[in-house]
C-alpha positions as CSV (number, residue, x, y, z in Angstrom):
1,X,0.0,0.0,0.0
2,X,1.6,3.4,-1.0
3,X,1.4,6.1,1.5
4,X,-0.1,9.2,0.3
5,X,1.8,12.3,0.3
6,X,0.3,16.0,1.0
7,X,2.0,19.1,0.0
8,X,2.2,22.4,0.1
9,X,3.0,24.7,-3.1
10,X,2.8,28.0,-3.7
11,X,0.1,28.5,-6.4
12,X,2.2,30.6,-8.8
13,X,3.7,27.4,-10.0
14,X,0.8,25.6,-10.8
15,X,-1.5,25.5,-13.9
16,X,-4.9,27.7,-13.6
17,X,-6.9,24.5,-13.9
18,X,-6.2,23.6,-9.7
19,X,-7.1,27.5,-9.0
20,X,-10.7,27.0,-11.2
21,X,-11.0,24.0,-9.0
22,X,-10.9,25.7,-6.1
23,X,-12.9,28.8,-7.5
24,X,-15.6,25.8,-8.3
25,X,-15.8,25.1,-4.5
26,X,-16.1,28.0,-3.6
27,X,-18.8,28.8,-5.4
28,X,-20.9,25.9,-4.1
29,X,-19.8,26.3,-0.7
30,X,-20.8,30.4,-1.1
31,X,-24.7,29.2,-2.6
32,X,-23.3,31.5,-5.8
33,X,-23.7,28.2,-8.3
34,X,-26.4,25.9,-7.7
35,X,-24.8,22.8,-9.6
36,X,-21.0,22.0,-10.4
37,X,-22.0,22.5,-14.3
38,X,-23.2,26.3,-13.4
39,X,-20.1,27.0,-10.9
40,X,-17.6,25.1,-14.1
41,X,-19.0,27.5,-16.4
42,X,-18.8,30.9,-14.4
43,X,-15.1,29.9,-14.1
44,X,-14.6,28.4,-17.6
45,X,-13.2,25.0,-16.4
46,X,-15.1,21.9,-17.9
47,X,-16.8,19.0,-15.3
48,X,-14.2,16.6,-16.0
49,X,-11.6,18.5,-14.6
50,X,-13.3,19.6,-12.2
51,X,-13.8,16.0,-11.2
52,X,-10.3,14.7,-11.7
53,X,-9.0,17.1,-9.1
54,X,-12.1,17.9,-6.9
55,X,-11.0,14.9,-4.0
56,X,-7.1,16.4,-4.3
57,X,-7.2,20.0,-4.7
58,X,-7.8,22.4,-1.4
59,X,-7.0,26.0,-0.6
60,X,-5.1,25.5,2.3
61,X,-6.2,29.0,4.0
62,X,-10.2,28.4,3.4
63,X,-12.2,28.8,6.3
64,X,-14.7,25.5,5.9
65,X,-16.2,24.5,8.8
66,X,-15.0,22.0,11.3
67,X,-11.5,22.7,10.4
68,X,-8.6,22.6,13.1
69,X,-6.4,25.3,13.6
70,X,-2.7,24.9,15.2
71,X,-1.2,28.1,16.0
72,X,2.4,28.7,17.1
73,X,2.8,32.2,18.8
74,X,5.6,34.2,20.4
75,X,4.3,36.4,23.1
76,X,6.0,39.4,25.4
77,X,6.3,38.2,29.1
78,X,3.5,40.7,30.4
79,X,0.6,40.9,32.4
80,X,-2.9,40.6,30.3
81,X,-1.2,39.2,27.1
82,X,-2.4,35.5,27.0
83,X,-6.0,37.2,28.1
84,X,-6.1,39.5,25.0
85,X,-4.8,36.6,22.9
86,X,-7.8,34.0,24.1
87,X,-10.3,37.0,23.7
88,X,-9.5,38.3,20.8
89,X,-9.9,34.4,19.0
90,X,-13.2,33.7,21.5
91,X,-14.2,37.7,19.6
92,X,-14.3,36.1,16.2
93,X,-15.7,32.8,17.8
94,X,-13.2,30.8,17.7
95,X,-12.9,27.8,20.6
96,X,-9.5,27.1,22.1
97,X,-9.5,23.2,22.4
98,X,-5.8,23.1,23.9
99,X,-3.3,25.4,24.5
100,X,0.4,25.5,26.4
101,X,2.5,28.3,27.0
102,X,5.8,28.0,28.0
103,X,8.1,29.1,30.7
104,X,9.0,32.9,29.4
105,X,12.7,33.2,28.6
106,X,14.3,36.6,28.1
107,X,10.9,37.9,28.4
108,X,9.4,36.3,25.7
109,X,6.9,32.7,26.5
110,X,6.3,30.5,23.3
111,X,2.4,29.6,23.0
112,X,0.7,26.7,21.1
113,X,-3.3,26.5,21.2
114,X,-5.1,24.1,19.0
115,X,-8.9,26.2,17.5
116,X,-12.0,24.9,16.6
117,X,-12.7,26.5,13.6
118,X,-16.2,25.4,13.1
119,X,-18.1,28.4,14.1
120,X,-15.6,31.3,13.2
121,X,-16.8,34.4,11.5
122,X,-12.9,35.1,10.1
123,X,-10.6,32.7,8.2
124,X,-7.2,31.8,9.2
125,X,-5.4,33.8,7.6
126,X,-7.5,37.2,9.2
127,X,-7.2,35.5,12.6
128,X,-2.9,35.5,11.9
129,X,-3.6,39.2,11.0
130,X,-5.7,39.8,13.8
131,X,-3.5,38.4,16.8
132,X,-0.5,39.9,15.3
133,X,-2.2,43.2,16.3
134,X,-2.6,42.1,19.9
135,X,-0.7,43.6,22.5
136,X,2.6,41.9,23.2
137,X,2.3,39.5,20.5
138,X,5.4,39.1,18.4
139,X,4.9,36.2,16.4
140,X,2.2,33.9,15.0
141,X,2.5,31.1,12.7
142,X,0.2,28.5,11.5
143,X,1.7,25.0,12.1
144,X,-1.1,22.7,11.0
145,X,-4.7,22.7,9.8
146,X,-6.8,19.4,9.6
């Protein structure tokens, strides 16, 4: 049995046909198409393709429901900055299924926290943007998303 293999690549390097795909989804997802022949048409991309790569193409940064989020942040050693952090996520409705912060060092504490994406109002992406502007927050990186 062959293991499968995911990766990431930027999509400059790719042919417009996995982008359409995506554009496809979206549009069904969004309510915009009605049926996969309406959405393939607004985005000029025929059914067959569409069904070749439907099951293998997926915009990493899409906020579909009942995704998990894994953030890695680096945060000031300060009073108030792992409350603004867990407010500002609970804000757009995100729910903090785990999260541990270590020991600060040099006044800085690394933090990982695991979010339930299923009810949030913002994508990933936004909620990077958004915690960045947080006070005391230096860092944040998305480490996984499942």
């Amino acid at each position: 049995m062959q293991h499968q293999k995911m990766y990431i690549v930027d999509s400059k390097i790719l042919s417009d046909v996995y982008e359409k795909v995506i554009e496809v989804k979206d549009l069904l997802r969004s309510g915009d198409a009605v049926t996969i022949q309406q959405a393939c048409k607004k985005v000029g991309l025929s059914r067959s393709a569409f069904y070749k790569y439907k099951d293998s193409v997926f915009d990493f940064m899409s906020s579909e429901k009942g995704k998990m989020l894994i953030l890695f942040m680096v945060l000031r050693h300060a009073p108030g900055v792992l409350s603004d952090i867990i407010n500002t996520i609970a804000s757009v409705k995100g729910n903090i299924l785990t999260i541990n912060q270590t020991m600060p060092i040099m006044d800085s504490a690394t933090l990982t926290a695991t979010v339930d994406m299923k009810a949030m109002e913002i994508n990933p992406e936004e909620l990077v943007q958004l915690l960045m502007s947080c006070k005391g927050c230096r860092k944040v990186d998305i480490i996984g998303m499942e």
